[in-house]
C-alpha positions, -999 to +999 in steps of 0.1 A: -880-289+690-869-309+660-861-346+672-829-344+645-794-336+659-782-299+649-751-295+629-729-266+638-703-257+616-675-223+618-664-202+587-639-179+588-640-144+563-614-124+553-635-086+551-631-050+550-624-037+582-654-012+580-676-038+570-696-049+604-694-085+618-736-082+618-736-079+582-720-114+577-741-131+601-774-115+583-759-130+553-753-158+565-789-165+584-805-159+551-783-181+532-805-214+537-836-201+561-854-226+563-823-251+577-806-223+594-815-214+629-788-195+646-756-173+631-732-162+659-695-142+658-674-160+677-645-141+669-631-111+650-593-106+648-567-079+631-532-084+633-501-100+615-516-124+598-544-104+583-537-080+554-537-041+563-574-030+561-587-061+562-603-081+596-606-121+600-647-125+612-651-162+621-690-174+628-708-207+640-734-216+618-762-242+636-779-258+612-814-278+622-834-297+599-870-303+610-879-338+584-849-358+581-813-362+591-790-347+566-765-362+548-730-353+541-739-336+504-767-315+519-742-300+548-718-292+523-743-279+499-761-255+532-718-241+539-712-233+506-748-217+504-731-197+532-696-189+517-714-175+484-741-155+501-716-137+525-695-133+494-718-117+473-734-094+502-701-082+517-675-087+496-655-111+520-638-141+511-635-178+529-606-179+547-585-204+546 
């Protein structure tokens, strides 16, 4: 157990709907591995808001250092680490 407070932080992705919520958490895990200790969906939702073929997947990202407490750059570095490796392996974007 690390003695430093985890940091959790939610994204949500505009995707393909035949894309599977599994494959943006995989993504996600392997964006920053070594600060990155759990990916969960925490919600996947099609409806009005959401273009036709398209789903909203939104995930909790806990991050954990092991050495030092964080600061606000490296969080924001380790999200958009995230956004840009669940971009590039499933095609989704950040929604806003």
């Amino acid at each position: 157990l690390s003695p430093f407070q985890p940091i959790r932080r939610d994204f949500a992705f505009l995707v393909d709907r035949d894309v599977p919520a599994e494959a943006i958490v995989r993504a996600a895990r392997g964006a920053e591995r070594s600060l990155i200790r759990g990916v969960q969906v925490f919600d996947v939702y099609e409806g009005e808001t959401v273009p036709a073929g398209r789903k909203s997947v939104a995930i909790e990202v806990l991050i954990a250092p092991t050495d030092h407490v964080l600061s606000d750059a490296e969080i924001q570095a380790v999200a958009e680490r995230v956004v840009k490796a669940v971009e590039k392996a499933t095609g989704a974007v950040l929604r806003r």
